[in-house]
PDB file with SEQRES, HELIX, SHEET and CRYST1 records, atoms N, CA, C and O in Angstrom:
SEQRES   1 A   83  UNK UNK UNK UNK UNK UNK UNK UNK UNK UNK UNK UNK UNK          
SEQRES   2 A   83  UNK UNK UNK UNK UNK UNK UNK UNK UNK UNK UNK UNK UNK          
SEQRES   3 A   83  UNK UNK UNK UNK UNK UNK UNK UNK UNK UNK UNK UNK UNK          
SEQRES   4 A   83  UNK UNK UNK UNK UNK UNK UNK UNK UNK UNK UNK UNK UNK          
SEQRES   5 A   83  UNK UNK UNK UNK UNK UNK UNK UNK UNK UNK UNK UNK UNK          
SEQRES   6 A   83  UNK UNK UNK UNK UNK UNK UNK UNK UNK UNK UNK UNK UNK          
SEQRES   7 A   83  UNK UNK UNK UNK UNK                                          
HELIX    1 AA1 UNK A   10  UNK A   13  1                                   4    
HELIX    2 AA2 UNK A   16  UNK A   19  1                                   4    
HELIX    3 AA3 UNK A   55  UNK A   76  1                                  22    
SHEET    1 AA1 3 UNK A   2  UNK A   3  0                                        
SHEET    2 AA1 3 UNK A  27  UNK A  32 -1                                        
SHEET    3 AA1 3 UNK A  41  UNK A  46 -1                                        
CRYST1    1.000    1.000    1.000  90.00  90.00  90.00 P 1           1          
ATOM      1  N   UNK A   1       8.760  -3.033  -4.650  1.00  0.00           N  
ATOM      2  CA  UNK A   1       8.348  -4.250  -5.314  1.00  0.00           C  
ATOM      3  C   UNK A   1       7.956  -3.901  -6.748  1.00  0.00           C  
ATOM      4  O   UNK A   1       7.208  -2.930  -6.865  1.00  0.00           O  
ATOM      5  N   UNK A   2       8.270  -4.419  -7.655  1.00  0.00           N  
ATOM      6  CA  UNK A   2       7.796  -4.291  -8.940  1.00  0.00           C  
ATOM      7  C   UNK A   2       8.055  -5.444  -9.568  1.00  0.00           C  
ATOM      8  O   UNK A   2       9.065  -6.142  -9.666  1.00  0.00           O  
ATOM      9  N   UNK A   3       6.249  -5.565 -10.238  1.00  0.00           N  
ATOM     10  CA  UNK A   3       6.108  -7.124 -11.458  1.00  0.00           C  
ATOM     11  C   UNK A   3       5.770  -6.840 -12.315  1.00  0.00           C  
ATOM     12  O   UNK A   3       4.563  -6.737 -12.537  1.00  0.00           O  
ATOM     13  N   UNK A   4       6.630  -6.602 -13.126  1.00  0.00           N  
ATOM     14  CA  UNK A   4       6.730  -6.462 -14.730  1.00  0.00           C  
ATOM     15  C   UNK A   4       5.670  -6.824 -15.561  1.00  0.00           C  
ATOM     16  O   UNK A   4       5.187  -6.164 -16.481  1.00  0.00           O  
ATOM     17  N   UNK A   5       5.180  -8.506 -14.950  1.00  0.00           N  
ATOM     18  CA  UNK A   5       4.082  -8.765 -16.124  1.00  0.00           C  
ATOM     19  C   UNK A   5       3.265 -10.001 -15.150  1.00  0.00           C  
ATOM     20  O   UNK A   5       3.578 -11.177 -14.963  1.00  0.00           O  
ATOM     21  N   UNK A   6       2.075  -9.177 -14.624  1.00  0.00           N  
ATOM     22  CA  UNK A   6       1.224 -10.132 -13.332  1.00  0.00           C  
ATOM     23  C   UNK A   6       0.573 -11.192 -14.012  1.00  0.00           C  
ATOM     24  O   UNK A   6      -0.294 -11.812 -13.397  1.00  0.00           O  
ATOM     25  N   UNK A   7       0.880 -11.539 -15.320  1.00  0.00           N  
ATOM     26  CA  UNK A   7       0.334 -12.682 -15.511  1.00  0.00           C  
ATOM     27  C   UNK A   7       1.561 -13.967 -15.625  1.00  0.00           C  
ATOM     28  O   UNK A   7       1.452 -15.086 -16.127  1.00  0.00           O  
ATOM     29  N   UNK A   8       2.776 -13.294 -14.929  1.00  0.00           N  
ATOM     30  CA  UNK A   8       3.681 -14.492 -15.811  1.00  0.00           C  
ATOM     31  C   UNK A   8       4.239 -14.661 -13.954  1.00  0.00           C  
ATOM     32  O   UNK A   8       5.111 -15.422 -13.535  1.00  0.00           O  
ATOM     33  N   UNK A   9       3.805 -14.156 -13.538  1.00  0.00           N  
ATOM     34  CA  UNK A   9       4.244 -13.722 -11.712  1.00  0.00           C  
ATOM     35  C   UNK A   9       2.918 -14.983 -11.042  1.00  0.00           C  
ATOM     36  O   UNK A   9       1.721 -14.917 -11.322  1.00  0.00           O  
ATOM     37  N   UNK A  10       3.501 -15.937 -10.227  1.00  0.00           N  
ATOM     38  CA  UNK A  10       2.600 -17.344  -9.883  1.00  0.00           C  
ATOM     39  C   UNK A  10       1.851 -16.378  -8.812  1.00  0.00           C  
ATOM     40  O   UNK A  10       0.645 -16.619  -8.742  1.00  0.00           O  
ATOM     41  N   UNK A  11       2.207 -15.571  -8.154  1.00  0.00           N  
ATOM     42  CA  UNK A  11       1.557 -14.662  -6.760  1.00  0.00           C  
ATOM     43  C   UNK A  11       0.708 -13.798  -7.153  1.00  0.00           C  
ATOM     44  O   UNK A  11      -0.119 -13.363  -6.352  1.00  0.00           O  
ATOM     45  N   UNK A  12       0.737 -13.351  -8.532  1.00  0.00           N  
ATOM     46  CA  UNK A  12      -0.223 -12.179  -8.807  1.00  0.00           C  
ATOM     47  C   UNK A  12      -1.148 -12.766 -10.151  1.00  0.00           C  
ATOM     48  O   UNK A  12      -2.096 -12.045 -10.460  1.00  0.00           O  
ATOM     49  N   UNK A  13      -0.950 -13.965 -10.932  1.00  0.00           N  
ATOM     50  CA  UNK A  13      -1.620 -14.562 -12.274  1.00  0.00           C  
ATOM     51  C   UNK A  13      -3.072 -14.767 -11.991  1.00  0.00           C  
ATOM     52  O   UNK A  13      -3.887 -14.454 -12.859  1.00  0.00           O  
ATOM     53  N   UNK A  14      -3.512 -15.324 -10.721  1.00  0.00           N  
ATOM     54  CA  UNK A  14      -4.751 -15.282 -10.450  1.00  0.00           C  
ATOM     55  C   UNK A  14      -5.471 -14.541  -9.730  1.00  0.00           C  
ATOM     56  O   UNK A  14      -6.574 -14.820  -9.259  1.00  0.00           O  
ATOM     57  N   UNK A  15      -4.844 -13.526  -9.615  1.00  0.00           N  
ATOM     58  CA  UNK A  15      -5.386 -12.341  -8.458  1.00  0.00           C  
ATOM     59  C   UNK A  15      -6.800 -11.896  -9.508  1.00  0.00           C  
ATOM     60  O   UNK A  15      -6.614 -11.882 -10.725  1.00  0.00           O  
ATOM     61  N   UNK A  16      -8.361 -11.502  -8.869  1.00  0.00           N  
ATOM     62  CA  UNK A  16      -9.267 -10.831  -9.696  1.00  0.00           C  
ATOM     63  C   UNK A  16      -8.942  -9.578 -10.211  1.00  0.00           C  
ATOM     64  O   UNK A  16      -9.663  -9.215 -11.140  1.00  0.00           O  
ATOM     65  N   UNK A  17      -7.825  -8.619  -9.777  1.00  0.00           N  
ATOM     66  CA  UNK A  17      -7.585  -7.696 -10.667  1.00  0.00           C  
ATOM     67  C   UNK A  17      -6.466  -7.585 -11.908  1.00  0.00           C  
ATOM     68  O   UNK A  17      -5.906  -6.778 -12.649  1.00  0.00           O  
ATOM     69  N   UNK A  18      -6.573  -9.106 -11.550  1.00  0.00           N  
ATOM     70  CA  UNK A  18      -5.139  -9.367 -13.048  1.00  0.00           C  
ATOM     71  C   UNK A  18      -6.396 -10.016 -14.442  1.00  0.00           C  
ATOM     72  O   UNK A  18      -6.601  -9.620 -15.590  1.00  0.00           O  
ATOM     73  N   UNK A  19      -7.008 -11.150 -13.613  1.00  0.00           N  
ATOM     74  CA  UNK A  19      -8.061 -11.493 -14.553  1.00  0.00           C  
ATOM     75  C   UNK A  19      -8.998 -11.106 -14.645  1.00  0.00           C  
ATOM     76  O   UNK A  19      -9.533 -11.852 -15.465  1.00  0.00           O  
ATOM     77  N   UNK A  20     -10.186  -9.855 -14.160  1.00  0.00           N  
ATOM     78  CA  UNK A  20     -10.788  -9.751 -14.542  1.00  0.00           C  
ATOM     79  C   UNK A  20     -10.314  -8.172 -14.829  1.00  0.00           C  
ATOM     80  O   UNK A  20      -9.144  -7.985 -15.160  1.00  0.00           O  
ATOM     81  N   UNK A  21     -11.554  -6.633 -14.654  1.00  0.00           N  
ATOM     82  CA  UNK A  21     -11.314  -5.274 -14.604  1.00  0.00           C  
ATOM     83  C   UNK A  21     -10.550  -5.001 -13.324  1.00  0.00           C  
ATOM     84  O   UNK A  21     -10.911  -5.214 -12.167  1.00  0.00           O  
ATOM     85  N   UNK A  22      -9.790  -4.653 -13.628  1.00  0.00           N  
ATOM     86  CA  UNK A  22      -9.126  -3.360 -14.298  1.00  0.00           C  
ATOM     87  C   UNK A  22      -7.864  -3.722 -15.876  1.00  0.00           C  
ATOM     88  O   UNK A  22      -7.244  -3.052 -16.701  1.00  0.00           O  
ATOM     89  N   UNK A  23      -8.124  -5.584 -15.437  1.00  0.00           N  
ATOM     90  CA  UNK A  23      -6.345  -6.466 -15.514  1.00  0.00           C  
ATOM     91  C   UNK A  23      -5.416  -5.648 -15.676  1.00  0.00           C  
ATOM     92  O   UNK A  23      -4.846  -5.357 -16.728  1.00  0.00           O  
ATOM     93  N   UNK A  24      -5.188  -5.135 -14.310  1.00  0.00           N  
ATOM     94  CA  UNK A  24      -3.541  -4.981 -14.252  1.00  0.00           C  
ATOM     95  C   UNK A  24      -2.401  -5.976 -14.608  1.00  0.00           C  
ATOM     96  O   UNK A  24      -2.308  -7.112 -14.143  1.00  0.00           O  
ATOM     97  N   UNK A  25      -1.552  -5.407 -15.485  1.00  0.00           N  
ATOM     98  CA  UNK A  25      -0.308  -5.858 -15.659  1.00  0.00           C  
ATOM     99  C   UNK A  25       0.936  -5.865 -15.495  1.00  0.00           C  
ATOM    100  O   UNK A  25       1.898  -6.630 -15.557  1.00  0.00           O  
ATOM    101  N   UNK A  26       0.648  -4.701 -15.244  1.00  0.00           N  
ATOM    102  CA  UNK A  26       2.128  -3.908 -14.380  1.00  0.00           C  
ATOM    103  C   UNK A  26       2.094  -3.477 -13.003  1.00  0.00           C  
ATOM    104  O   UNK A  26       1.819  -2.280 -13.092  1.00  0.00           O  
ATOM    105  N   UNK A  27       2.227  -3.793 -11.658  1.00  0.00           N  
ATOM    106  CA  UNK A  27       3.123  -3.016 -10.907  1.00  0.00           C  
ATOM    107  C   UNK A  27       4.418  -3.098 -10.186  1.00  0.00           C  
ATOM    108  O   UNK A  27       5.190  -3.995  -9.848  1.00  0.00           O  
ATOM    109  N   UNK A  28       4.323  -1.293 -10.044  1.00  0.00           N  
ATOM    110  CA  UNK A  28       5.880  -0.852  -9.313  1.00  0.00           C  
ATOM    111  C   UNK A  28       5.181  -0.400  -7.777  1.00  0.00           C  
ATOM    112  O   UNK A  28       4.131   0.242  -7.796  1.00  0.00           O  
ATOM    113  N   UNK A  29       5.726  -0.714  -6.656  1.00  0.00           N  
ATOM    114  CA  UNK A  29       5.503  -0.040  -5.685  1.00  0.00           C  
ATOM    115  C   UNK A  29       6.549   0.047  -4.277  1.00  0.00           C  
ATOM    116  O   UNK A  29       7.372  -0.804  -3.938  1.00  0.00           O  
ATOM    117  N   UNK A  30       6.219   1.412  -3.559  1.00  0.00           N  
ATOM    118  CA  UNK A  30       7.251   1.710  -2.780  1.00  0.00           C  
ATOM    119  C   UNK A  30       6.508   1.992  -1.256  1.00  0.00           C  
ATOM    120  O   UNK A  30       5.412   2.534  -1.400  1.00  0.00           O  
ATOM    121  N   UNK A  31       6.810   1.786  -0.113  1.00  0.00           N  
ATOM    122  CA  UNK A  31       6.417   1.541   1.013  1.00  0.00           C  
ATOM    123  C   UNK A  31       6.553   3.607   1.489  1.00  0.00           C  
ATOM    124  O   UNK A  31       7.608   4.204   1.705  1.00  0.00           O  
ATOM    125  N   UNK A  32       5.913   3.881   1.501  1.00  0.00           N  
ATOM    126  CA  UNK A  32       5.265   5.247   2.605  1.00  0.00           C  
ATOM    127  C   UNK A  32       5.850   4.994   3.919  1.00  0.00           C  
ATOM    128  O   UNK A  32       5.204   4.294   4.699  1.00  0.00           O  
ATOM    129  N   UNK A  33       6.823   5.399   4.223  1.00  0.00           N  
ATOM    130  CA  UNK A  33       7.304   4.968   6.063  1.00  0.00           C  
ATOM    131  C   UNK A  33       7.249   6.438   6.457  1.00  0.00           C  
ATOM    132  O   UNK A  33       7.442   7.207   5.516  1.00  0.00           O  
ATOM    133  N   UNK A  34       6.990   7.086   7.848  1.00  0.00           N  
ATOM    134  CA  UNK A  34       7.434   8.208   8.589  1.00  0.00           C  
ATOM    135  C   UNK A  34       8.418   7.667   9.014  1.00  0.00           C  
ATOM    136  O   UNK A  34       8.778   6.492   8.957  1.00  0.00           O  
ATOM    137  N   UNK A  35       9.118   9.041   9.698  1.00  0.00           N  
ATOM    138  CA  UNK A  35      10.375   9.172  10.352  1.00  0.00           C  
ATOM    139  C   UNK A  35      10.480   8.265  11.648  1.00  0.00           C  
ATOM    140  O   UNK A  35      11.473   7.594  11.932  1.00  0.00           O  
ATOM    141  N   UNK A  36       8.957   8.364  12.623  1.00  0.00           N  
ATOM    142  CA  UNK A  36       8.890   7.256  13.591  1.00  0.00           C  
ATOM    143  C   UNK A  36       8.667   5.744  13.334  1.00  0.00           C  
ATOM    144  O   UNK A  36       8.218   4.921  14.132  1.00  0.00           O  
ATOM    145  N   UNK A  37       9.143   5.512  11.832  1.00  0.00           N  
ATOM    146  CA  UNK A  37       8.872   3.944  11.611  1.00  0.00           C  
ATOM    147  C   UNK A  37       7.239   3.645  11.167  1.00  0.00           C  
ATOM    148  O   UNK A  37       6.843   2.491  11.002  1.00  0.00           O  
ATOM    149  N   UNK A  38       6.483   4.654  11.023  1.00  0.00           N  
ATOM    150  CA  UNK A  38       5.104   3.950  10.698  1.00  0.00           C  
ATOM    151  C   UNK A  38       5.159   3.711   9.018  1.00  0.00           C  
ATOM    152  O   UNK A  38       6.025   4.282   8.355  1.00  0.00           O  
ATOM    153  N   UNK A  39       4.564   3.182   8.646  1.00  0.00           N  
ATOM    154  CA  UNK A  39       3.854   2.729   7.356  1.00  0.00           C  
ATOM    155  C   UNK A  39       2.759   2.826   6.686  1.00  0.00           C  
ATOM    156  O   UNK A  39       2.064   1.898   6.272  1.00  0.00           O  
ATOM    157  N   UNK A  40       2.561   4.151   6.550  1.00  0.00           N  
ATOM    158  CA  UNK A  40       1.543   4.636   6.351  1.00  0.00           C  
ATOM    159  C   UNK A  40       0.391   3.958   5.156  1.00  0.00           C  
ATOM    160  O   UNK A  40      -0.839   3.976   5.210  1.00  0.00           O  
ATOM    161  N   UNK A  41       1.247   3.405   4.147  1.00  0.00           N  
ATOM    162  CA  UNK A  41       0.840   3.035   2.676  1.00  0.00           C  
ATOM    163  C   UNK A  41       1.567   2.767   1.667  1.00  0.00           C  
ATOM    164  O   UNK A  41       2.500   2.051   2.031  1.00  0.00           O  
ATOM    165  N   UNK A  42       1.609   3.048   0.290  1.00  0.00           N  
ATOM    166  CA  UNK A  42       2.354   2.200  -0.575  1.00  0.00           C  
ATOM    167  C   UNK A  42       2.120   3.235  -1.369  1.00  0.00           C  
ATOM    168  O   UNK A  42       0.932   3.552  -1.300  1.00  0.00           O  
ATOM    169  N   UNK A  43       2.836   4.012  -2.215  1.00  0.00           N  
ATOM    170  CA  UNK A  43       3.001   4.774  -3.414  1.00  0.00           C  
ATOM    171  C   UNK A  43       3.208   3.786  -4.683  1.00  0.00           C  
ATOM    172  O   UNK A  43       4.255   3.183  -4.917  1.00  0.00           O  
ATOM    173  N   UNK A  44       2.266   3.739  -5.302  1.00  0.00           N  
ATOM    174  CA  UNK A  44       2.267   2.572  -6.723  1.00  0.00           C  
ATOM    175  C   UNK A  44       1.442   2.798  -7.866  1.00  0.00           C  
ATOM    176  O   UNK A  44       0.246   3.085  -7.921  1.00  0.00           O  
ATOM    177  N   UNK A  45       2.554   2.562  -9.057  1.00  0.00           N  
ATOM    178  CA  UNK A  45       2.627   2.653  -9.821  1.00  0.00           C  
ATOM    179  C   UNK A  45       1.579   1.410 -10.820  1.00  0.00           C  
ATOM    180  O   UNK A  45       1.990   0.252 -10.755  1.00  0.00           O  
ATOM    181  N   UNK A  46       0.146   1.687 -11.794  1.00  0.00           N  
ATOM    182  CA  UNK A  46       0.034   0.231 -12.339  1.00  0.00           C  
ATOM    183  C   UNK A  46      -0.642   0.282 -13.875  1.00  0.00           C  
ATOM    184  O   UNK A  46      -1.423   1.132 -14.302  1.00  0.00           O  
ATOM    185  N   UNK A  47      -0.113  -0.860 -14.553  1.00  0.00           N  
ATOM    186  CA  UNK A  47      -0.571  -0.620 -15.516  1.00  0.00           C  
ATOM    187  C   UNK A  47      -1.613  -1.085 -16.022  1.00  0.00           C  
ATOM    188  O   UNK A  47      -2.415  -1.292 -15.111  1.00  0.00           O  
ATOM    189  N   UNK A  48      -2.162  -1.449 -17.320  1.00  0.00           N  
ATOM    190  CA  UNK A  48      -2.831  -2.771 -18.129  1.00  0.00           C  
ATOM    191  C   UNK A  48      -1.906  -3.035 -18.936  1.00  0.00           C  
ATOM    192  O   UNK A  48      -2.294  -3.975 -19.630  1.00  0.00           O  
ATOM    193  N   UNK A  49      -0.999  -2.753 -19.197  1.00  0.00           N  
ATOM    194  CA  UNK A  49      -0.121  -3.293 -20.145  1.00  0.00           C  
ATOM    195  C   UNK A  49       1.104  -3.655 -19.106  1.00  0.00           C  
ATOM    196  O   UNK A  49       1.116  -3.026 -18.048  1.00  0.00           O  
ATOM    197  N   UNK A  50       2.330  -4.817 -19.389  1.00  0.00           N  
ATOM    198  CA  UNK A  50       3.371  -4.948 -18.990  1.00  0.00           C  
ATOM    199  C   UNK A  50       4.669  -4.134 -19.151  1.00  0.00           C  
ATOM    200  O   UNK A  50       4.889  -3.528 -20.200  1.00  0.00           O  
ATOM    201  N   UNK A  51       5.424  -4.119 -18.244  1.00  0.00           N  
ATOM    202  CA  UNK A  51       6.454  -3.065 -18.470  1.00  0.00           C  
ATOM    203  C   UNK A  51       7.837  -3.271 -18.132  1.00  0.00           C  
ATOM    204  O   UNK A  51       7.814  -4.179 -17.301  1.00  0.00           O  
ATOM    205  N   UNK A  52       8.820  -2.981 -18.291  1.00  0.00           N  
ATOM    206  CA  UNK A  52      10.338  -2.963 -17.787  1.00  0.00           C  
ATOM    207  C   UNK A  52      10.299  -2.671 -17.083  1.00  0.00           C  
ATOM    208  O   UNK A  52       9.210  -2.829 -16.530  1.00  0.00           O  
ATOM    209  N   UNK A  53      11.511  -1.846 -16.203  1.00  0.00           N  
ATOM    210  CA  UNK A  53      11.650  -1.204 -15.241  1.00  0.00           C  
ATOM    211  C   UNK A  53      13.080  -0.616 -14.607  1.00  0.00           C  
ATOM    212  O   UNK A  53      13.592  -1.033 -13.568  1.00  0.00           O  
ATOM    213  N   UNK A  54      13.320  -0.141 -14.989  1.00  0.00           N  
ATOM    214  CA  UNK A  54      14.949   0.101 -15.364  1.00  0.00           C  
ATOM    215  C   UNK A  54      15.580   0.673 -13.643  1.00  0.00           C  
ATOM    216  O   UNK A  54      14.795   1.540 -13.261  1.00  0.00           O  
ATOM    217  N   UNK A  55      16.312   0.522 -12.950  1.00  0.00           N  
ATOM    218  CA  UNK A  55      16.904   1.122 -12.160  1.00  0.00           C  
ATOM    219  C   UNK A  55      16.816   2.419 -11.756  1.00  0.00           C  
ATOM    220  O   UNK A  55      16.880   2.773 -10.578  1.00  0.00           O  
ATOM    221  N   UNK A  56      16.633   3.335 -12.948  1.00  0.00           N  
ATOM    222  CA  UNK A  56      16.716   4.756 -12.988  1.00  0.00           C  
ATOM    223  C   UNK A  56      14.856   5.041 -12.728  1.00  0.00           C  
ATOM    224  O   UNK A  56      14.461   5.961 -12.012  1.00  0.00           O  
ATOM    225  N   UNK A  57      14.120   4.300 -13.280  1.00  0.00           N  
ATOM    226  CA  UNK A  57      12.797   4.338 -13.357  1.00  0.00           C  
ATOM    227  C   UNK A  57      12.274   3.514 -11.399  1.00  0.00           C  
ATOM    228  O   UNK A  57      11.070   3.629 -11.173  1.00  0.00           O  
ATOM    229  N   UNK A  58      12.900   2.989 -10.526  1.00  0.00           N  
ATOM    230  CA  UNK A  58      13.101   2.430  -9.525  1.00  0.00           C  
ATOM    231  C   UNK A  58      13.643   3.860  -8.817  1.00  0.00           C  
ATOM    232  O   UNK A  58      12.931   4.279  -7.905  1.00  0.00           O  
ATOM    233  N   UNK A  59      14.836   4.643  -9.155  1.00  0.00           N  
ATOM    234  CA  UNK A  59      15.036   5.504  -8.406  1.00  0.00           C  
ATOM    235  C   UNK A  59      14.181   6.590  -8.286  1.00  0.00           C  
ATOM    236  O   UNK A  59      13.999   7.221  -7.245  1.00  0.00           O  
ATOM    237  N   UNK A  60      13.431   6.898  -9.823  1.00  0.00           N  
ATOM    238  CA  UNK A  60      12.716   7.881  -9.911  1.00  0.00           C  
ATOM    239  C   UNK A  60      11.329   7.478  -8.642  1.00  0.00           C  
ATOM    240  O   UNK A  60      11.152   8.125  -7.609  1.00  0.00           O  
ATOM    241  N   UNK A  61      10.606   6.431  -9.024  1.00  0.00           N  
ATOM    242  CA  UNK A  61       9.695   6.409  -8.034  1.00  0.00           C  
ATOM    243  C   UNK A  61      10.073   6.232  -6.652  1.00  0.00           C  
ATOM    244  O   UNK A  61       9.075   6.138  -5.938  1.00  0.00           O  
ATOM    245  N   UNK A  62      11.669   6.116  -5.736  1.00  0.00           N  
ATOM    246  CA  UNK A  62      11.857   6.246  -4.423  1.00  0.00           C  
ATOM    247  C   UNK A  62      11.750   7.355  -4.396  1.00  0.00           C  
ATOM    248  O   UNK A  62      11.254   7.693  -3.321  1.00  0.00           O  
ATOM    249  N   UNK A  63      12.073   8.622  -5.388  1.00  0.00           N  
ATOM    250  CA  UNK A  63      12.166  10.170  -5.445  1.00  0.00           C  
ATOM    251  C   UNK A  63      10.933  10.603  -5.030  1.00  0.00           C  
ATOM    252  O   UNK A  63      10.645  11.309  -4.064  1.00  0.00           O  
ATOM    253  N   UNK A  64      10.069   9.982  -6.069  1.00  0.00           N  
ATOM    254  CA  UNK A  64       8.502  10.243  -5.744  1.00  0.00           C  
ATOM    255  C   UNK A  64       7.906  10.135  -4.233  1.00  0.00           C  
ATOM    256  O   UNK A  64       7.402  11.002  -3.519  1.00  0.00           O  
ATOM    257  N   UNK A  65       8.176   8.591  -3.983  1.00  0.00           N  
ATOM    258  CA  UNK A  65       7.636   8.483  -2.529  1.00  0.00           C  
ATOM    259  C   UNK A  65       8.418   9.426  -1.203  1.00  0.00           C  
ATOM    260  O   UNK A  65       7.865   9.865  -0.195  1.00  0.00           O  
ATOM    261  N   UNK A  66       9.541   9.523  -1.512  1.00  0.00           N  
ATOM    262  CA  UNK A  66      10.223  10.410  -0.453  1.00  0.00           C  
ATOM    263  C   UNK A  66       9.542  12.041  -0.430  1.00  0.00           C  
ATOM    264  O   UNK A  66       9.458  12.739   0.580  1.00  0.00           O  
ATOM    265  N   UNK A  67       9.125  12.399  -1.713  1.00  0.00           N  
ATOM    266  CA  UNK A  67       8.607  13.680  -1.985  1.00  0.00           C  
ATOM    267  C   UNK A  67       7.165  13.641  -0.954  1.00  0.00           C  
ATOM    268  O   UNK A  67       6.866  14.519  -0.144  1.00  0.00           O  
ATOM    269  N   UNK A  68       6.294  12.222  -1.269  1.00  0.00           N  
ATOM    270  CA  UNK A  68       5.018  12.129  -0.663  1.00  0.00           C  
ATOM    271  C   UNK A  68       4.893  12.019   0.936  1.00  0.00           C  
ATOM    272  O   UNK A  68       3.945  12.540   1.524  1.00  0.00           O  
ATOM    273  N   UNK A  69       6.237  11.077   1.823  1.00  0.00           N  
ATOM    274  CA  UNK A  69       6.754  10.864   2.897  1.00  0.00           C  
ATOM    275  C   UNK A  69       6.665  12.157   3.752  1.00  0.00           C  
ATOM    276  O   UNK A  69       6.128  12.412   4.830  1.00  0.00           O  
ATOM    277  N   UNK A  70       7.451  12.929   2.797  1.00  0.00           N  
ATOM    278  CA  UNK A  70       8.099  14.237   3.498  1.00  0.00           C  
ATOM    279  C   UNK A  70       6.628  15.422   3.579  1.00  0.00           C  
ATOM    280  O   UNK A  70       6.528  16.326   4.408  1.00  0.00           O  
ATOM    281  N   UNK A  71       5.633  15.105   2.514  1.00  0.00           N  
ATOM    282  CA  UNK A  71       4.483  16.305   3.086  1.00  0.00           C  
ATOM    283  C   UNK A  71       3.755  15.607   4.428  1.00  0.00           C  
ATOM    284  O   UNK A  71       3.621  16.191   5.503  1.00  0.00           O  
ATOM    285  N   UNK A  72       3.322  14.264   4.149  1.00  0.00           N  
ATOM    286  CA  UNK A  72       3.109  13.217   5.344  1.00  0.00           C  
ATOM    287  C   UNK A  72       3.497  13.867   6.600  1.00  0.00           C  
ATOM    288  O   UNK A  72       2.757  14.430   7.407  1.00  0.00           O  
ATOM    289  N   UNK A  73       4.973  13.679   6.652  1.00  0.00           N  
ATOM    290  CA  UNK A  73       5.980  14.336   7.744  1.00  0.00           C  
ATOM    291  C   UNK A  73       5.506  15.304   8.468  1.00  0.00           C  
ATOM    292  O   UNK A  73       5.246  15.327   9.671  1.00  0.00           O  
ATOM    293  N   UNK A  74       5.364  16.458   7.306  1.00  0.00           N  
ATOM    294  CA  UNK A  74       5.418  17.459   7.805  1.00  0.00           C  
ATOM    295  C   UNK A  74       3.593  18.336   8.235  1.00  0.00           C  
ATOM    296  O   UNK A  74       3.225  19.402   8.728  1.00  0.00           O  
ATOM    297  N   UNK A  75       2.991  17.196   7.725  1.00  0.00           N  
ATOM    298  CA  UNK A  75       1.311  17.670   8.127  1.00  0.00           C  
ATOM    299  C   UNK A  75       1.242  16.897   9.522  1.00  0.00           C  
ATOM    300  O   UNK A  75       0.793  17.424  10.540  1.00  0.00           O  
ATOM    301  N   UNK A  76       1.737  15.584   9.462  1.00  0.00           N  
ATOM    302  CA  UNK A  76       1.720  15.046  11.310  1.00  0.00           C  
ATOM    303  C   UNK A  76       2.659  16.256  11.696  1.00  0.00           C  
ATOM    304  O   UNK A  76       1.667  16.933  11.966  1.00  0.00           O  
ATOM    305  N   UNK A  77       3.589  17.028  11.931  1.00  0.00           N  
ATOM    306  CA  UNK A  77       4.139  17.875  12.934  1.00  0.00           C  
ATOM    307  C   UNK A  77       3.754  19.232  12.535  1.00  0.00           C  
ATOM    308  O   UNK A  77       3.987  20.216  13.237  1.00  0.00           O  
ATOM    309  N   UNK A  78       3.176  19.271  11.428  1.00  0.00           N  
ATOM    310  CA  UNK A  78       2.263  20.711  11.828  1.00  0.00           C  
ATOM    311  C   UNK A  78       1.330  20.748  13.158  1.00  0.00           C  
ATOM    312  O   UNK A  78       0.598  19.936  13.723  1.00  0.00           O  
ATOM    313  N   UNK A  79       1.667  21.903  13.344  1.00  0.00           N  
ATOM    314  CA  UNK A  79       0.644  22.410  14.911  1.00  0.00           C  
ATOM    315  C   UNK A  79      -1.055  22.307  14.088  1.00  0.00           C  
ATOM    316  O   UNK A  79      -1.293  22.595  12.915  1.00  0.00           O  
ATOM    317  N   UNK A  80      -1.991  21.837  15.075  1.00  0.00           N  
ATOM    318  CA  UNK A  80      -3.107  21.951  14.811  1.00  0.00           C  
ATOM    319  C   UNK A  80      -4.095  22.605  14.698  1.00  0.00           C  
ATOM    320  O   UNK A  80      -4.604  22.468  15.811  1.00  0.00           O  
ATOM    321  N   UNK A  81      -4.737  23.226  14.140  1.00  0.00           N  
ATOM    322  CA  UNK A  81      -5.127  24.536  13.553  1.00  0.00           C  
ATOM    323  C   UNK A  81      -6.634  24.260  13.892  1.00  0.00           C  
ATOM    324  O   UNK A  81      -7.047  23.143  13.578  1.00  0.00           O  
ATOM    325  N   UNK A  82      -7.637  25.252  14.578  1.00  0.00           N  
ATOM    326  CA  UNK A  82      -9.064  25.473  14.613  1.00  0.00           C  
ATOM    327  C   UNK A  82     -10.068  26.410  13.654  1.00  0.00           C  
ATOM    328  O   UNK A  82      -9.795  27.561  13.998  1.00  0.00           O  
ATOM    329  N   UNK A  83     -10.508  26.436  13.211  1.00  0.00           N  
ATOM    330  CA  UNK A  83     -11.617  26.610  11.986  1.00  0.00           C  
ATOM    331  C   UNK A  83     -12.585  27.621  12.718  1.00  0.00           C  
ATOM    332  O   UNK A  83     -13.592  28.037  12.146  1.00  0.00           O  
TER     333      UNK A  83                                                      
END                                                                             
């Protein structure tokens, strides 16, 4: 999901973090899934200022979240370790 400019967006113009602190203006965000379908969270991107968002800048942050997915992954199937 990405909104370029949350004040010109009818779903995000009155949200309290568009009008008041932090006013965000920008976000990009990408859904955290594991391999068994869970949904862990949202990897996102935000600004105070408004922004483009180019395709390549869309692929870069699926890159990102797949990078974050995959340690996710791999700490649920790490064996569990005692202290």
């Amino acid at each position: 999901m990405v909104v370029v400019d949350t004040l010109s967006d009818d779903r995000f113009a009155d949200n309290p973090l568009v009008v008041g602190g932090p006013r965000i203006r920008f976000y990009a965000g990408h859904p955290l899934t594991l391999d068994d379908g869970s949904c862990i969270g949202t990897l996102c991107l935000l600004d105070t200022r408004p922004h483009t968002f180019e395709e390549s800048d869309l692929e870069r942050l699926r890159d990102l979240a797949l990078i974050v997915m995959e340690q996710f992954q791999a700490l649920k199937n790490a064996p569990s370790r005692r202290v």
